[in-house]
N, C-alpha and C positions, 0 to 999 in steps of 0.2 A: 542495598535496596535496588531492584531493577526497575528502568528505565527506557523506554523507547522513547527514541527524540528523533519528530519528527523536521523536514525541512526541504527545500527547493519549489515552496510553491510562489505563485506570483500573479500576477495580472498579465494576459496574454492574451493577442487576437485568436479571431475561430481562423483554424488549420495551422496553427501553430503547435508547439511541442515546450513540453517540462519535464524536467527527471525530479523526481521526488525522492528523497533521501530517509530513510528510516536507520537512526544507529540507535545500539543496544549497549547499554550500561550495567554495571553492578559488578562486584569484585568475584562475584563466582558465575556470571551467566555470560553464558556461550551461546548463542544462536541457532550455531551447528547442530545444537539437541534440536531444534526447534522448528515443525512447519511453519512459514512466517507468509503473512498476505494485507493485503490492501482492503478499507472498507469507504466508502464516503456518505456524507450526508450532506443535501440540501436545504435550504429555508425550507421549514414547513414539511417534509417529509422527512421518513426515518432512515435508519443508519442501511446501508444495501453494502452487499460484497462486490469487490472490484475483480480481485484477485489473489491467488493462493499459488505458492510455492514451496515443495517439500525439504526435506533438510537436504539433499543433497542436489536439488537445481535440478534434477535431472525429469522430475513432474512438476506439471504448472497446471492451474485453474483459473477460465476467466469468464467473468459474466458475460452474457451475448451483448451486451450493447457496447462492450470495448474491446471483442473481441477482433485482431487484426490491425487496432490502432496501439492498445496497449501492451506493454511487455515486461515481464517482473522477474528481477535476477535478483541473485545472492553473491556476495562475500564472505564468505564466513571466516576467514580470515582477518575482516576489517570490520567483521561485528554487524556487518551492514546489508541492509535489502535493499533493492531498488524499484522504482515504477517509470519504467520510461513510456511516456504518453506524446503520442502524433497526433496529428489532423484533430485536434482538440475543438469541441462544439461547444454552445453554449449550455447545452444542459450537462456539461461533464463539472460546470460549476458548483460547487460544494466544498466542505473539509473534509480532505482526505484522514484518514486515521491509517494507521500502523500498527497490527496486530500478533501474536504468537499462540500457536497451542501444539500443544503433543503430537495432536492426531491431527495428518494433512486433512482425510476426509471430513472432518468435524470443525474444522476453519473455520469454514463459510455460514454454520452457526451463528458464529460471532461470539462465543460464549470466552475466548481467551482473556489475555492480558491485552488493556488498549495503553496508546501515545496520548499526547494531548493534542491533536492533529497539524495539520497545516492547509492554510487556505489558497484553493483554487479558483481564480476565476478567470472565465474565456468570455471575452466581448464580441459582440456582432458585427 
């Protein structure tokens, strides 16, 4: 059975930083097939794309409002994606999710396989 598990979020002031951790589980799934990206939701509002990273790291995608703050790598060697986030505001509060699909451009969709996220919140 595959598994995205997500983790490294926390309670942090604004303009602070968090790496958020997304590993991938399951005895036959590899990553490396896989576009792999960031989605979050807030109270009250619905699920929005953060960010999108192709299977070989070497294309990335990010919404304009995290654009320059946020940054999404891959391991694919340790099964794992990353979301390193700076200068963190308070509307960047929500549950991050961890997402996979086939197709890089069809990410942002949202239509893949989800984590059960992890929560961020940036205080004032």
């Amino acid at each position: 059975q595959v598994q995205l598990v997500e983790s490294g979020g926390g309670l942090v002031q604004a303009g602070g930083s968090l790496r958020l951790s997304c590993a991938a589980s399951g005895r036959t799934f590899s990553i490396s097939s896989y576009a792999m990206g960031w989605f979050r939701q807030a109270p009250g509002k619905e699920r929005e794309f953060v960010a999108a990273i192709n299977w070989s790291g070497v294309s990335t995608h990010y919404a304009d409002s995290v654009k320059g703050r946020f940054t999404i790598s891959r391991d694919n060697a340790k099964n794992t994606v990353y979301l390193q986030m700076n200068s963190l505001r308070p509307e960047d509060t929500a549950v991050y999710y961890c997402t996979r699909d086939a197709d890089f451009y069809k990410l942002k969709t949202g239509r893949g396989y989800w984590g059960q996220g992890t929560q961020v919140t940036v205080s004032s």
